[in-house]
ZAVODREN-963191 format. One record per residue (C-alpha): residue in one letter; x, y, z. Coordinates in Angstrom, 3 decimals, padded with zeros to 6 digits. Example, Ala and Ser with C-alpha at 12.3 -4.5 7.8 and 13.67 -1.06 7.14 Angstrom:
REC  residuo        xx        yy        zz
REC        A   012.300  -004.500   007.800
REC        S   013.670  -001.060   007.140
***
This chain:
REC  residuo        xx        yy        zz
REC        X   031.828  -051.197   058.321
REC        X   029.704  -053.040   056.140
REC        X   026.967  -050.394   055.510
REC        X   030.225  -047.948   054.695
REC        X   032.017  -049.837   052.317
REC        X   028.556  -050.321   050.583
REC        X   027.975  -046.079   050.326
REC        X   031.566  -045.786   049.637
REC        X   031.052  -047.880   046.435
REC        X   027.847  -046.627   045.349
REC        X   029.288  -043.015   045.498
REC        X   032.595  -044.428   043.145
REC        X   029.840  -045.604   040.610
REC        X   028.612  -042.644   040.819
REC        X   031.485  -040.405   040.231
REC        X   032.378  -042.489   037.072
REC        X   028.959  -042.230   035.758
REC        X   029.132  -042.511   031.994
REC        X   031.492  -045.523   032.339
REC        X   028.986  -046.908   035.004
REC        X   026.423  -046.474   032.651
REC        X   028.101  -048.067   029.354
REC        X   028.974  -051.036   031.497
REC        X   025.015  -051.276   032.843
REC        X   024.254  -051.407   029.671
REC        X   026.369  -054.382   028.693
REC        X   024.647  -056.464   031.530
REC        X   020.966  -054.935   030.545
REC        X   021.090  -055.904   026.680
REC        X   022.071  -059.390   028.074
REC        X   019.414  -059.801   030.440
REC        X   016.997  -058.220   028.820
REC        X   017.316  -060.708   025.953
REC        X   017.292  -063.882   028.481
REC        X   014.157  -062.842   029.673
REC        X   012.393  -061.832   026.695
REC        X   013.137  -065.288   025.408
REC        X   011.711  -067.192   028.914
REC        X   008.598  -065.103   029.141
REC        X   007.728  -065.607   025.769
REC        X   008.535  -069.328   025.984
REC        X   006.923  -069.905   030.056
REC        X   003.776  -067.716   028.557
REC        X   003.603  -070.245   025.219
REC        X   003.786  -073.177   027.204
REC        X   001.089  -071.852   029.727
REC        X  -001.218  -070.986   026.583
REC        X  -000.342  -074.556   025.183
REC        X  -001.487  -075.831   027.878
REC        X  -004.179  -074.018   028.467
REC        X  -004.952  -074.867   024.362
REC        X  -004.676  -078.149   025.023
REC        X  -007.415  -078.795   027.936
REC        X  -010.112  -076.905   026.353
REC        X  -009.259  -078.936   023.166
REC        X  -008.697  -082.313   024.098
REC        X  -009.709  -082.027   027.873
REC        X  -008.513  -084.394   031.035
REC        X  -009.322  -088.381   030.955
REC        X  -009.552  -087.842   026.872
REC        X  -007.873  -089.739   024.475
REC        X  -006.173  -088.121   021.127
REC        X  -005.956  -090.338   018.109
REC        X  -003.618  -088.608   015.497
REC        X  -001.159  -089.987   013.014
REC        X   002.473  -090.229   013.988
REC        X   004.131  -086.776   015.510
REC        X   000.946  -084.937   015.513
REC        X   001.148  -084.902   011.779
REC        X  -002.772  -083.304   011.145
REC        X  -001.924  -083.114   007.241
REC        X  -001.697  -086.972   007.252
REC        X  -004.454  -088.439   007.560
REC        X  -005.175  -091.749   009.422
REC        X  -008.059  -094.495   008.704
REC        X  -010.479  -095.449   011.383
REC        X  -014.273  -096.046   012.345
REC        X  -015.375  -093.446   014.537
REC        X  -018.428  -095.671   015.173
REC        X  -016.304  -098.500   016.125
REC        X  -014.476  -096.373   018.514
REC        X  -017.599  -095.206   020.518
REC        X  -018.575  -099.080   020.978
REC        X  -015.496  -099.502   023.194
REC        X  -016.436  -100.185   026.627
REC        X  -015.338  -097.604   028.841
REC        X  -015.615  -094.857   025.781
REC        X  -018.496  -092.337   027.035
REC        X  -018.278  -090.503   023.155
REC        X  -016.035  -090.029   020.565
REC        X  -015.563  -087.726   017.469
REC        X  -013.471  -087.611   014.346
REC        X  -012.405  -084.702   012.665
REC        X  -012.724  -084.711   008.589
REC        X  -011.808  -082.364   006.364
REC        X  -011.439  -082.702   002.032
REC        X  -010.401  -080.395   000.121
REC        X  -013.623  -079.709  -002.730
REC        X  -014.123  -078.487  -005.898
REC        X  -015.993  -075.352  -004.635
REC        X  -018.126  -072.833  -006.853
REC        X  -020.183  -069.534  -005.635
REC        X  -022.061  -067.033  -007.234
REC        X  -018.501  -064.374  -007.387
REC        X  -015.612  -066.884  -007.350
REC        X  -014.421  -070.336  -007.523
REC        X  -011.918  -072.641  -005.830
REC        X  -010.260  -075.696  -004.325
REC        X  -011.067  -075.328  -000.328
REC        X  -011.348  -077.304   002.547
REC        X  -014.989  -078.706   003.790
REC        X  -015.177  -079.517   006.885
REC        X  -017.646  -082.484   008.197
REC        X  -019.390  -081.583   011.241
REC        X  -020.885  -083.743   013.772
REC        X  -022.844  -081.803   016.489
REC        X  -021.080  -084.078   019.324
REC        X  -017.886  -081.717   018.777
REC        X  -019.298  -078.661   020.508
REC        X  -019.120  -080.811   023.445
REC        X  -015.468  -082.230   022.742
REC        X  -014.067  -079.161   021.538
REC        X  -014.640  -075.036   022.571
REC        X  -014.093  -073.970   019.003
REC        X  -016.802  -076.141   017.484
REC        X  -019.485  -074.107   019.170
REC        X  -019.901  -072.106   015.989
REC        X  -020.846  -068.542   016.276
REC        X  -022.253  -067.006   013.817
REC        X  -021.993  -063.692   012.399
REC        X  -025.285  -063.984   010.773
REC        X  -027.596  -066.505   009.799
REC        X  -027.799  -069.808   012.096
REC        X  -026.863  -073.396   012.291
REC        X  -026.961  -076.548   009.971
REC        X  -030.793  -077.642   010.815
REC        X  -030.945  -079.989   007.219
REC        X  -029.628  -081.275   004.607
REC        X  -028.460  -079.289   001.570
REC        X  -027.428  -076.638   004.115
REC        X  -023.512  -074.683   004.577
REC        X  -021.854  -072.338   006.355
REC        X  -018.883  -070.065   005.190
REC        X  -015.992  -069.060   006.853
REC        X  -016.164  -065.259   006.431
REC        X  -012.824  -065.309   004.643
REC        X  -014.334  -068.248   002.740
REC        X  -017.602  -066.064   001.598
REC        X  -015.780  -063.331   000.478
REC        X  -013.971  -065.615  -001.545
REC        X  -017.123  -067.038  -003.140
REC        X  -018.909  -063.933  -003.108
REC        X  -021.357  -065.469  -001.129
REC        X  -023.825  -064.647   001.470
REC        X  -026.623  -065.989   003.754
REC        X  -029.249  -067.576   001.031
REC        X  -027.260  -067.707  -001.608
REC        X  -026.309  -071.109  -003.286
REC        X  -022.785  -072.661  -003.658
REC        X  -021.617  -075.747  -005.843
REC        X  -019.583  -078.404  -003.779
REC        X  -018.393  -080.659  -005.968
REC        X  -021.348  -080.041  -008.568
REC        X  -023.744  -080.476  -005.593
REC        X  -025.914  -077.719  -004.211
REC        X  -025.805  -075.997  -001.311
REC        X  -028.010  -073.221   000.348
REC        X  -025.799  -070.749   002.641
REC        X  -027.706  -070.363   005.721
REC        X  -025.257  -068.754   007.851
REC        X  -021.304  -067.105   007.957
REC        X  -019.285  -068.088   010.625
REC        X  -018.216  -065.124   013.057
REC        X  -014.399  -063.891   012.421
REC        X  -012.327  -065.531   015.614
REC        X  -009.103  -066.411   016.330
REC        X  -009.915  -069.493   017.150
REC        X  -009.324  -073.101   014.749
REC        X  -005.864  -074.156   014.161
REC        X  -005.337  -077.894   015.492
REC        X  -009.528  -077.950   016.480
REC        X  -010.273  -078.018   012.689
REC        X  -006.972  -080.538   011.313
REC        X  -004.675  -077.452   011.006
REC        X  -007.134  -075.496   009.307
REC        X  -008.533  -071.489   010.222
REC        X  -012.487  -071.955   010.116
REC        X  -012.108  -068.274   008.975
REC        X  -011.454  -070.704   005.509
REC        X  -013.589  -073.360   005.327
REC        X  -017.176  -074.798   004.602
REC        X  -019.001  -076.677   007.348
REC        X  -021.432  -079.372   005.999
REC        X  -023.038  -082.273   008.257
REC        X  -020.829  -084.803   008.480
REC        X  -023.143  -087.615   006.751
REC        X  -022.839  -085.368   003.670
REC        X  -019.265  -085.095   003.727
REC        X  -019.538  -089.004   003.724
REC        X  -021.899  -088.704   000.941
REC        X  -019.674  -086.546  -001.582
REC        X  -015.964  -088.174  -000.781
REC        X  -017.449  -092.323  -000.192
REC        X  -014.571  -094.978   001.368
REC        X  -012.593  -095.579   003.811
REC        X  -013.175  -092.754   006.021
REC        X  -009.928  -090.744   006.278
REC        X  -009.504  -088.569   009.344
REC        X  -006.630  -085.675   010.606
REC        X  -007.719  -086.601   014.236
REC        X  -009.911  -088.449   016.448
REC        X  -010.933  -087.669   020.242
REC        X  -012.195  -090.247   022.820
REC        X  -013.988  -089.016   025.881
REC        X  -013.864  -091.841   028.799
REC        X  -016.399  -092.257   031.493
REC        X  -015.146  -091.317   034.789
REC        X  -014.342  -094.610   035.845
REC        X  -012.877  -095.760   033.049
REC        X  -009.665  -097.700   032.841
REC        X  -007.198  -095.466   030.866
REC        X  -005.015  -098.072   029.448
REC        X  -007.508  -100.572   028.887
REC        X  -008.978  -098.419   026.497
REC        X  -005.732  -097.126   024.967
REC        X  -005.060  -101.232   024.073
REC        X  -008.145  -101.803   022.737
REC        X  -008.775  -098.319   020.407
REC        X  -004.808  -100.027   019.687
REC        X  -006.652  -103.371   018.330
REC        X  -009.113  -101.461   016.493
REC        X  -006.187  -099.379   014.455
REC        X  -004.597  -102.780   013.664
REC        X  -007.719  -104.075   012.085
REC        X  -008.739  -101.985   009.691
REC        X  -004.975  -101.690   008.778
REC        X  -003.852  -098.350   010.311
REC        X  -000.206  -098.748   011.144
REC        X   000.649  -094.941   011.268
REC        X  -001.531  -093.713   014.276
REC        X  -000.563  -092.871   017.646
REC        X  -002.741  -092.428   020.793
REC        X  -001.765  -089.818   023.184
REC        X  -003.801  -088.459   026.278
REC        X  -004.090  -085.023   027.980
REC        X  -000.470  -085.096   029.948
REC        X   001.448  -086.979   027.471
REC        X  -000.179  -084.429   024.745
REC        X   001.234  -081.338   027.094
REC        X   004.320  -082.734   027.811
REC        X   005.271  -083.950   024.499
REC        X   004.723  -079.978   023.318
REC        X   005.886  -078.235   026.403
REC        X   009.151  -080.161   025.887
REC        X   010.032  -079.111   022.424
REC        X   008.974  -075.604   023.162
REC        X   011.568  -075.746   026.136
REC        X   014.494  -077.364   024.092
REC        X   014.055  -074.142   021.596
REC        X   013.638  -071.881   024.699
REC        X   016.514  -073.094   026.304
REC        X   018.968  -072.904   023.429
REC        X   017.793  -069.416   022.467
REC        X   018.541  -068.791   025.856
REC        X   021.950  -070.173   025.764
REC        X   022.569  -067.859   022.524
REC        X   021.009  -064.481   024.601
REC        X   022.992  -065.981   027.508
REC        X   026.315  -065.071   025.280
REC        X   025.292  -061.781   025.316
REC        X   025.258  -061.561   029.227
REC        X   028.821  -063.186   029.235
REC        X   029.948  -059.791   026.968
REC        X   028.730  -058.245   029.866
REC        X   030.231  -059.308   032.310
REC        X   034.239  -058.739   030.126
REC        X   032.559  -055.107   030.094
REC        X   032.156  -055.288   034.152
REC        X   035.579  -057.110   034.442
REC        X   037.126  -054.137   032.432
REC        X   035.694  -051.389   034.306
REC        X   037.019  -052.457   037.798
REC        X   040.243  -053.495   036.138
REC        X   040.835  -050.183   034.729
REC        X   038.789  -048.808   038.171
REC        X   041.747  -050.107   040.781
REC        X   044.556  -048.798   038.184
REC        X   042.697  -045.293   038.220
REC        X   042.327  -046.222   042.490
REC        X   045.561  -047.394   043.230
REC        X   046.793  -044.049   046.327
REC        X   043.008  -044.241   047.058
REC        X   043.400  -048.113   048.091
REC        X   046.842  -047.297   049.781
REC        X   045.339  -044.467   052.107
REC        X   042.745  -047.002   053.201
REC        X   045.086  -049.808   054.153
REC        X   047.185  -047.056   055.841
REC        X   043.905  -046.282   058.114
REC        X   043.074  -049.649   058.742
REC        X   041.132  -051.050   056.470
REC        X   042.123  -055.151   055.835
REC        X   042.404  -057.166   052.545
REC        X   038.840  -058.171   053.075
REC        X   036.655  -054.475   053.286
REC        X   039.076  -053.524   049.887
REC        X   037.923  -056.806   048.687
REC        X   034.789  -056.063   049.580
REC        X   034.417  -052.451   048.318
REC        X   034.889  -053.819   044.924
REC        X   033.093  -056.834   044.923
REC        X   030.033  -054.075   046.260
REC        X   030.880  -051.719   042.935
REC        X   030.375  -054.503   040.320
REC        X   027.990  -056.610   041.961
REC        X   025.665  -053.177   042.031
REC        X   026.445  -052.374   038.603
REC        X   025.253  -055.966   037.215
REC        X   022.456  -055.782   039.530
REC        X   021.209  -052.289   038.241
REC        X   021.885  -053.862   034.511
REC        X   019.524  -056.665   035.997
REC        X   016.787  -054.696   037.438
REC        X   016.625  -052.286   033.595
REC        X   017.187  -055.619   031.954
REC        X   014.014  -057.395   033.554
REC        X   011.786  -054.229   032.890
REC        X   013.191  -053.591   029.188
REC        X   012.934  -057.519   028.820
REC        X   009.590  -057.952   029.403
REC        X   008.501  -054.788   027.523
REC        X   010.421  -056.498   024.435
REC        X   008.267  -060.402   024.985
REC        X   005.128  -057.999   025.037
REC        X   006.064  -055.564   021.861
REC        X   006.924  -059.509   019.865
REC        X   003.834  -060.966   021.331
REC        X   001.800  -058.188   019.981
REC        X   003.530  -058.106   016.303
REC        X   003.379  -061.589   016.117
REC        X  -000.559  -061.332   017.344
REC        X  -001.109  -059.148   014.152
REC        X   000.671  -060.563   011.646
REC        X  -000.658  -064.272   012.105
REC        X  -004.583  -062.819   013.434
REC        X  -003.554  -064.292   017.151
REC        X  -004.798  -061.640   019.210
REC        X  -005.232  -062.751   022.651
REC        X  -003.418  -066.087   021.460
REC        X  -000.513  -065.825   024.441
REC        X   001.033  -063.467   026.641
REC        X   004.329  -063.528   028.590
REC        X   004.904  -064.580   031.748
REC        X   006.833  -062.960   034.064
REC        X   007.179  -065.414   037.003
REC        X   008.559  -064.675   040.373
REC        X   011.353  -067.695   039.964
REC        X   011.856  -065.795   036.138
REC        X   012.633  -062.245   038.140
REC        X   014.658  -063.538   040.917
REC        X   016.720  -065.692   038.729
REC        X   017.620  -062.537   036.304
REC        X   018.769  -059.933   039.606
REC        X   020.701  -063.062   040.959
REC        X   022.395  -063.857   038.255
REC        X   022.619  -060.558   036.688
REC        X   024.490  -059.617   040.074
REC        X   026.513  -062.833   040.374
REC        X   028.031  -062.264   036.916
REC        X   028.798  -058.607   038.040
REC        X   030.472  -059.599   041.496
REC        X   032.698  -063.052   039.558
REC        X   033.429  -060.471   036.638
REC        X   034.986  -057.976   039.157
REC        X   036.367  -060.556   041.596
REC        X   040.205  -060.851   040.068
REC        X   040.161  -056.891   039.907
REC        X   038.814  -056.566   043.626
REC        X   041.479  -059.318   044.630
REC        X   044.149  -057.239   042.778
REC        X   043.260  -054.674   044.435
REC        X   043.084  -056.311   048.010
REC        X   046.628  -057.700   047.636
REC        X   048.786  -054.287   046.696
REC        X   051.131  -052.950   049.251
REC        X   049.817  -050.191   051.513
REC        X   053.557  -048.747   050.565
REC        X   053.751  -049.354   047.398
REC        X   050.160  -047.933   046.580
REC        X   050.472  -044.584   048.403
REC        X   053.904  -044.299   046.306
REC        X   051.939  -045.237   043.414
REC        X   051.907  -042.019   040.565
***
């Protein structure tokens, strides 16, 4: 009886086709939006992550100032910070904005200070080069590529950093890579010196957008965490915090998921719309079906298969709004992944993710809005009087 009440209602759905098909698509727009938004988010948070290891790295300490603020800058000893016990290496990150002049232009831009420890600590640090090669001595730079063009600059050429001279001896290869690894900064934009020569030109207290720890296997996490603690206390820094790998991922995971979840409440409006739609259709379905539902009671059939036959109808309708949803969904989170790839020079920064908890969720839920949308119709419908309905004009 089942598997006939279940044709029955697919062959109704299909006899009112174009209002079958407005309906679907008040269900699709919704769900397509939902999971647009969660792909995008569960494939940001996956790249985050993934960000994350390769720049900070498990049993690794981050020293930042407060919020992951990199344009504040906090005060430390890097040296200091390698002499803790337990502390296997350590880097800082510095980078000052110069006074910098090349043979075809001139400009304020960011130096960077570079300490051959980071290629260990950090996958973007391991420069590559376009052309030319590494710092080997003093008196030596290398341009970002946007930087050179800037400057006008190219391998053996001279630039002026803060009135101090400077032999190009290589230009950085264009990547997408940078961001948080260089304090918030592209290396597509800046000049790399050695780091004692960045000490050299801006002397003092040695200013830094971030600081990473590396701990020896063994290490005691929090004992170290205390003590880098002391160290920030005496040489006055009261503005720094200390995070690790998971506190790191799940301090960034959970903001992107507070933004996911209300643009997913907002999209989730848009599935409610559907479901009126759905609620309509069967409403206006039973009036069209009244001497249809009395011949069926006069044969036999109970409250339950008439309740059943239209629970079937609009439960198939939101799932088949679902099912176009999910595909036209995830074809949107890829078209916006790619535009937003090319506009900010991300490509291959993050993809969506379509997990199998992200499709099942959107055909159940799709479908349960369907079958509660039509379920007062199908119980209208279930309650009319075999009499009354084949008397019905």
């Amino acid at each position: 009886m089942v598997r006939d009440l279940f044709r029955l209602s697919l062959r109704n759905i299909r006899h009112r086709g174009l209002r079958s098909w407005l309906t679907v698509i008040g269900i699709l727009i919704g769900t397509a939006a939902v999971v647009a938004l969660i792909s995008i988010g569960q494939g940001l948070q996956r790249a985050i992550a993934v960000q994350v290891e390769r720049t900070v790295g498990y049993n690794t300490i981050l020293i930042t100032s407060r919020g992951l603020n990199l344009g504040q800058r906090i005060r430390l000893d890097i040296e200091a910070i390698r002499a803790i016990p337990g502390v296997r290496n350590a880097i800082a990150v510095r980078v000052e904005t110069a006074y910098v002049e090349g043979p075809g232009g001139k400009g304020f831009l960011g130096v960077l200070g570079y300490d051959p420890a980071m290629a260990e600590f950090v996958a973007e640090m391991n420069l590559s080069l376009a052309s030319g090669r590494g710092l080997q001595a003093s008196g030596e730079v290398l341009l970002g590529s946007r930087t050179a063009r800037a400057l006008g600059a190219g391998v053996g050429d001279e630039v002026a950093i803060e009135g101090r001279r400077f032999t190009v001896v290589g230009i950085l290869q264009a990547q997408r890579a940078g961001g948080f690894a260089t304090g918030g900064l592209s290396l597509l934009d800046l000049l790399v010196i050695s780091l004692p020569e960045l000490r050299e030109l801006f002397p003092g207290p040695e200013l830094v957008q971030y600081a990473v720890a590396r701990l020896n296997e063994r290490a005691d996490m929090a004992a170290v965490r205390a003590q880098i603690q002391e160290h920030l206390r005496a040489v006055g820094e009261r503005n720094a915090q200390i995070t690790d790998f998971e506190d790191l991922t799940k301090s960034i995971q959970s903001m992107i998921r507070g933004v996911q979840a209300f643009l997913a409440g907002i999209a989730g409006i848009a599935l409610l719309v559907g479901g009126v739609g759905v609620m309509n259709t069967m409403y206006t379905a039973v009036l069209e079906r009244v001497r249809e539902i009395g011949i069926l009671k006069a044969i036999g059939a109970k409250d339950s298969h008439v309740l059943l036959l239209f629970l079937f109808e609009s439960g198939l309708m939101g799932l088949a709004g679902g099912v176009l949803g999910l595909v036209l969904g995830y074809g949107v989170a890829w078209v916006a992944t790619l535009i937003v790839s090319r506009l900010f020079q991300a490509h291959g920064a993050f993809s969506p993710a379509l997990s199998p908890a992200l499709v099942l969720g959107a055909l159940f839920f799709s479908f349960l809005v369907g079958a509660v949308a039509g379920l007062f119709p199908a119980y209208r419908a279930a309650r009319l009087p075999p009499v009354d309905a084949l008397r019905y004009e």
